[in-house]
N, C-alpha and C positions, 0 to 999 in steps of 0.2 A: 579490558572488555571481556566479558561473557564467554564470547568466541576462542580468544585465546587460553581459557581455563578448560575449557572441556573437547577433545578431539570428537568435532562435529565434520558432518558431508552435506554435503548438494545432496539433494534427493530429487533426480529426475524423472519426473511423471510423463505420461504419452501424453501428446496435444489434446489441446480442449476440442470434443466437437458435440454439435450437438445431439447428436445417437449419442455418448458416453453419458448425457444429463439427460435422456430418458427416462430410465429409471433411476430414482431418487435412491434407491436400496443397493444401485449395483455400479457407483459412480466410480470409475477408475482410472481418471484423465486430470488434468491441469484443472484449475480454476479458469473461467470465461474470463475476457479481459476487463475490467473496471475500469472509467475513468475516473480521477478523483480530483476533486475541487475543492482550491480553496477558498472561501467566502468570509468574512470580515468586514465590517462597518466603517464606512466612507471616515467618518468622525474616529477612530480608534489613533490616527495618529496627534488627533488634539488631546485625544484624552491620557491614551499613554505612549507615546514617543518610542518607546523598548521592545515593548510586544508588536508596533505596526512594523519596525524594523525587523522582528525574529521572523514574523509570518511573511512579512516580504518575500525575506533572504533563504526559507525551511524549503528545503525539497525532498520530493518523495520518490524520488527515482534510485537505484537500484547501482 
């Protein structure tokens, strides 16, 4: 992996709040928190069997 080829860091930012995303020009905090969704079509596992099983089983957590 990526990670193990290049000595990389955590880069800790101060919490998100929103005074830090007041101004757009002078933003110096975390990102706000996203929720992310996955959505996929009812029918994707008649049509393909592999990809309903990847999207199943894929997670985005950390």
């Amino acid at each position: 992996m990526i990670h193990d080829t290049f000595d990389l860091a955590q880069v800790e930012l101060p919490a998100y709040s929103d005074e830090c995303y007041a101004d757009a020009t002078a933003i110096d905090c975390a990102y706000p928190a996203d929720e992310l969704m996955k959505i996929f079509s009812g029918s994707l596992a008649e049509k393909d069997a592999a990809v309903h099983t990847f999207l199943s089983n894929f997670n985005y957590g950390s």
